[in-house]
Backbone as JSON Lines, residues from 0, in Angstrom:
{"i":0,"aa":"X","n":[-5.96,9.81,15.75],"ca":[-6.98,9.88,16.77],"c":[-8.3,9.29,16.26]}
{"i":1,"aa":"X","n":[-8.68,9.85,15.02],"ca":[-9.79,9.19,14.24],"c":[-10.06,7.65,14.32]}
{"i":2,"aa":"X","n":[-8.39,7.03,14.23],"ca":[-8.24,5.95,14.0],"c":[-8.8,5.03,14.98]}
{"i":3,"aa":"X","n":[-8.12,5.27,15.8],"ca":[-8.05,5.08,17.14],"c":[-9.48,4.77,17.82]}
{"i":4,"aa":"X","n":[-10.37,5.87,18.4],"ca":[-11.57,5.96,17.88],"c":[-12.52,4.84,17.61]}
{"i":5,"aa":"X","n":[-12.51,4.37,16.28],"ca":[-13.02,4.31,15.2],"c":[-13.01,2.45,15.44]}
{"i":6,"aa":"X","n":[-11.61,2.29,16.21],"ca":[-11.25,0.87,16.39],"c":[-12.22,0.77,17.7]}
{"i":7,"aa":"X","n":[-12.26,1.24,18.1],"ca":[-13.05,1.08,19.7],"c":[-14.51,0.94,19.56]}
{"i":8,"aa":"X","n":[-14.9,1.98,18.56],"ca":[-16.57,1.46,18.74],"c":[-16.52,0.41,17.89]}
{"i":9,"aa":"X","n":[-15.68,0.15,16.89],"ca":[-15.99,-0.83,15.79],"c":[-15.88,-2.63,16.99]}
{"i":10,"aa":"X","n":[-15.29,-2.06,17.55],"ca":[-14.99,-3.63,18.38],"c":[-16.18,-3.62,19.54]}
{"i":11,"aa":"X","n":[-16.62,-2.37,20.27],"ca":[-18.0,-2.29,21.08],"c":[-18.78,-3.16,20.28]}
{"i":12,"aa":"X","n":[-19.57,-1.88,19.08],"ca":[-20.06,-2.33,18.59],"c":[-20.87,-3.59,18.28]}
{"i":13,"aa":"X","n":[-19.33,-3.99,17.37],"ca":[-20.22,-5.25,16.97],"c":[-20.22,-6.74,17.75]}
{"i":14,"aa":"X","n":[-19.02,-6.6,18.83],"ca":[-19.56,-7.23,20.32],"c":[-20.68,-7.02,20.38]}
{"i":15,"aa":"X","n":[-21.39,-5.98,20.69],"ca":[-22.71,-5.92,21.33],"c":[-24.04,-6.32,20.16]}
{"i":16,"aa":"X","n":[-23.54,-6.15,18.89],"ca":[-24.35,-6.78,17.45],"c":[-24.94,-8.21,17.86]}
{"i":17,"aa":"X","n":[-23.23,-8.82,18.05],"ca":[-23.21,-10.27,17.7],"c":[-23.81,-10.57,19.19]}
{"i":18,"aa":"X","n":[-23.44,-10.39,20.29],"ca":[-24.09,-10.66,21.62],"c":[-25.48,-11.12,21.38]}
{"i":19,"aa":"X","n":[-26.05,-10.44,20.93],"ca":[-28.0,-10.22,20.43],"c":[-28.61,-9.85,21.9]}
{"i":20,"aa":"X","n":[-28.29,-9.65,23.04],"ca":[-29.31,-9.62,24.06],"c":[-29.61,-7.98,24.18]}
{"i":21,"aa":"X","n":[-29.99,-7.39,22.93],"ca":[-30.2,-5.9,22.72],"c":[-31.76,-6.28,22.23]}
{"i":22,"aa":"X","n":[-32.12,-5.15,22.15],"ca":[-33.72,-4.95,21.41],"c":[-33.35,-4.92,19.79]}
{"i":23,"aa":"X","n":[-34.42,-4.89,18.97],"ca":[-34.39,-5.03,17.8],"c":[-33.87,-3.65,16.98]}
{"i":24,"aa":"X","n":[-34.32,-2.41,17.78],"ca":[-34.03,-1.18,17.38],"c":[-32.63,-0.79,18.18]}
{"i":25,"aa":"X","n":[-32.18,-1.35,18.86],"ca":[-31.09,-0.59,19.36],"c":[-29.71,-1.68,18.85]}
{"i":26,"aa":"X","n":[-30.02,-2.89,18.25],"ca":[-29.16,-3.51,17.57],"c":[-28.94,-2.81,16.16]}
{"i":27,"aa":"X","n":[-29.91,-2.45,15.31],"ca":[-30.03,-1.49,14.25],"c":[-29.27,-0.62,14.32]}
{"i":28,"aa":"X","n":[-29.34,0.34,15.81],"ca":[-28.36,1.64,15.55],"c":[-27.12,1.03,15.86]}
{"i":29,"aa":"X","n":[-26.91,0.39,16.63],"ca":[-25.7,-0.4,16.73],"c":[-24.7,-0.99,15.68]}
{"i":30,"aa":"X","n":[-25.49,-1.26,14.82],"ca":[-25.13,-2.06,13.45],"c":[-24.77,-0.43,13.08]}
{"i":31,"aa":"X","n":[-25.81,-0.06,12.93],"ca":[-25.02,1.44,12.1],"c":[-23.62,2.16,12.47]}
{"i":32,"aa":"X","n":[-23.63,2.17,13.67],"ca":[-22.86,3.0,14.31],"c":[-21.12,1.83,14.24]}
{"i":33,"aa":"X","n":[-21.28,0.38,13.85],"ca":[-20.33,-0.32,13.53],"c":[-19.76,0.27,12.25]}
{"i":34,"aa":"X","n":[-21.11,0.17,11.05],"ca":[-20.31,0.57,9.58],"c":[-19.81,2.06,9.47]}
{"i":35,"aa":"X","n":[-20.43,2.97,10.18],"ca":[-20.19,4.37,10.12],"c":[-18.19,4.43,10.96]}
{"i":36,"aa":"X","n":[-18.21,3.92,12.09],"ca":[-16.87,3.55,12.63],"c":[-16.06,2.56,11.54]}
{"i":37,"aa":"X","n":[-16.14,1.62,11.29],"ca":[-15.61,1.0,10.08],"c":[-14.95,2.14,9.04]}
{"i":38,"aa":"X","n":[-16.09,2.66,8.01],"ca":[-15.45,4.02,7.78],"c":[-14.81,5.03,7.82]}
{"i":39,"aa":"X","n":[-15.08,5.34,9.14],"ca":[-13.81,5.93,9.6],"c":[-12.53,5.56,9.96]}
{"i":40,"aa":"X","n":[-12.56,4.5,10.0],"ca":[-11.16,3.72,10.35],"c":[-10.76,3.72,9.01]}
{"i":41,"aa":"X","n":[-10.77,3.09,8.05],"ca":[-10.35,3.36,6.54],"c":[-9.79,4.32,6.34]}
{"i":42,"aa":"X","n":[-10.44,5.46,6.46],"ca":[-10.0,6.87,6.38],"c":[-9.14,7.13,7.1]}
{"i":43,"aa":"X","n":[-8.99,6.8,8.19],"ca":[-7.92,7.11,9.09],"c":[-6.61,6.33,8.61]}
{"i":44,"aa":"X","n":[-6.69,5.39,8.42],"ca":[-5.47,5.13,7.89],"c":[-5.22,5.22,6.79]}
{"i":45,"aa":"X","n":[-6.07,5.79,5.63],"ca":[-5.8,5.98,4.57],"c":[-4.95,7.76,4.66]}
{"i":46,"aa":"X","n":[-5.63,8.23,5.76],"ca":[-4.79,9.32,6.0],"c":[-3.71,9.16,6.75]}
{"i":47,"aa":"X","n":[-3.47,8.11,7.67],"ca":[-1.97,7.7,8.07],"c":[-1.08,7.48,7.26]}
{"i":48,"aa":"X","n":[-1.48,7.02,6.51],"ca":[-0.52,6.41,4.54],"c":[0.09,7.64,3.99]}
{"i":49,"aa":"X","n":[-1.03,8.42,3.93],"ca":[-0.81,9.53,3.07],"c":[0.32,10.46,3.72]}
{"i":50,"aa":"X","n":[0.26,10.51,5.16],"ca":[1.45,11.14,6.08],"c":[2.31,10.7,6.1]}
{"i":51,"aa":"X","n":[2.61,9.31,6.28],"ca":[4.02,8.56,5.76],"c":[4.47,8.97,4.63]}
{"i":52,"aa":"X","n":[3.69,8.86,3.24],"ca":[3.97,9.05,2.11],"c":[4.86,10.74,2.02]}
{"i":53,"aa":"X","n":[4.16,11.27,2.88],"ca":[4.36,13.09,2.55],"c":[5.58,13.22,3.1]}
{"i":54,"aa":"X","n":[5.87,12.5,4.37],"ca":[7.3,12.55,5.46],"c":[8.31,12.1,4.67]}
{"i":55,"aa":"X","n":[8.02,11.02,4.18],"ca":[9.41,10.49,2.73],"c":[9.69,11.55,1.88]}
{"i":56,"aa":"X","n":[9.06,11.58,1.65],"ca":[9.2,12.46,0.3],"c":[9.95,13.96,0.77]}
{"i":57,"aa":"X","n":[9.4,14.57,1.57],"ca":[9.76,15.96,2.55],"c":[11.36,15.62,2.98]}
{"i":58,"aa":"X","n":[11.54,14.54,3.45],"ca":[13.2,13.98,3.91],"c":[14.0,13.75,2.32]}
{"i":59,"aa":"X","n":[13.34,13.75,1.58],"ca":[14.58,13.0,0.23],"c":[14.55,14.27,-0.1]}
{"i":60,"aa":"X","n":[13.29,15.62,-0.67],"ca":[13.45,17.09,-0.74],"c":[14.67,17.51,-0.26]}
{"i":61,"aa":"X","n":[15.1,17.59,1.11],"ca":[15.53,18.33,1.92],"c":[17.27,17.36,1.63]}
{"i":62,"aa":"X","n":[17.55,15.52,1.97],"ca":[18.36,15.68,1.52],"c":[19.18,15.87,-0.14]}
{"i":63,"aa":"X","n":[17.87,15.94,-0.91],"ca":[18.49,16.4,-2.12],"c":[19.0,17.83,-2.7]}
{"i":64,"aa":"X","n":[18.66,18.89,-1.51],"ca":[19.07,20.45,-1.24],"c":[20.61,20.12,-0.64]}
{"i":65,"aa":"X","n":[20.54,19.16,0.36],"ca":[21.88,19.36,0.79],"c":[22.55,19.03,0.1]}
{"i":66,"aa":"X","n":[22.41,17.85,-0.72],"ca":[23.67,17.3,-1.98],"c":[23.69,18.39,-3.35]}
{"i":67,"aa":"X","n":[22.49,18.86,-3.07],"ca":[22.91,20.51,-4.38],"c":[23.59,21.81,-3.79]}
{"i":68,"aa":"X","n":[24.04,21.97,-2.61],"ca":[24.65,22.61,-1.82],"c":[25.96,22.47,-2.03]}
{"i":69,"aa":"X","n":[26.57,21.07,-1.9],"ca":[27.77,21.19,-2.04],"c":[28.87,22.19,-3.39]}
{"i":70,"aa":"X","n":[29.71,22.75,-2.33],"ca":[31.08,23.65,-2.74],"c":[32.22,22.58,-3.56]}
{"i":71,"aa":"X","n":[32.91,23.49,-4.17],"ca":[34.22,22.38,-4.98],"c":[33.98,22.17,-5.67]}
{"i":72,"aa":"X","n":[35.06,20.75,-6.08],"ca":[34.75,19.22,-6.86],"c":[33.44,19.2,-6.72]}
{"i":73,"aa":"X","n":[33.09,18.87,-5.75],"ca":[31.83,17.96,-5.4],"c":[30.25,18.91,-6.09]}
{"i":74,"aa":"X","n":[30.68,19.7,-6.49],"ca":[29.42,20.72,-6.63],"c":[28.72,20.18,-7.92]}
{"i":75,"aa":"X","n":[27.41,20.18,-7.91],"ca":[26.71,19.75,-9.44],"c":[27.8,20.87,-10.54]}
{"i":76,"aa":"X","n":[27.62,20.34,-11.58],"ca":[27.9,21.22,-12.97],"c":[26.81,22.04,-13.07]}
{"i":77,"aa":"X","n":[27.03,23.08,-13.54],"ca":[25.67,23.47,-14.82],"c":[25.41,23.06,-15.56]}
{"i":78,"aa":"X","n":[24.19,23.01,-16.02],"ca":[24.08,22.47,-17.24],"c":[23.92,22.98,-18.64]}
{"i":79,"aa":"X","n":[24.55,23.24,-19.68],"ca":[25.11,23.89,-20.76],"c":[23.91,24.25,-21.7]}
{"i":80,"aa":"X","n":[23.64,25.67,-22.18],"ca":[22.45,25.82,-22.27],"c":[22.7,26.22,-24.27]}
């Protein structure tokens, strides 16, 4: 959502930067309000990454419980202490 966001004013924004038919002070906050959105977009997908990263990892966890589960033959050994 951050992300998301973040892409929208960044593209307002600096449309309205580069346009120039703003005043001198309201291009300023404008400019600001581009790098502050910029920032947040980074973050946002640096936290999208990090959720991918966590979902892999959470799926190989879970199927590496099921392959230590297995009964029989198929069952890990112990390991000899």
């Amino acid at each position: 959502m951050i992300t998301v966001v973040s892409v929208a004013l960044v593209i307002v924004s600096t449309y309205s930067v580069v346009k120039g038919s703003l005043s001198a002070g309201m291009t300023r906050v404008l400019a600001v309000i581009a790098l502050l959105s910029l920032v947040a977009l980074v973050y946002g997908l640096i936290e999208l990454a990090l959720a991918v990263i966590a979902t892999t990892a959470e799926r190989r966890r879970k199927a590496r419980e099921v392959t230590e589960r297995r009964r029989g033959d198929r069952a890990r050994k112990p390991t000899p202490h």
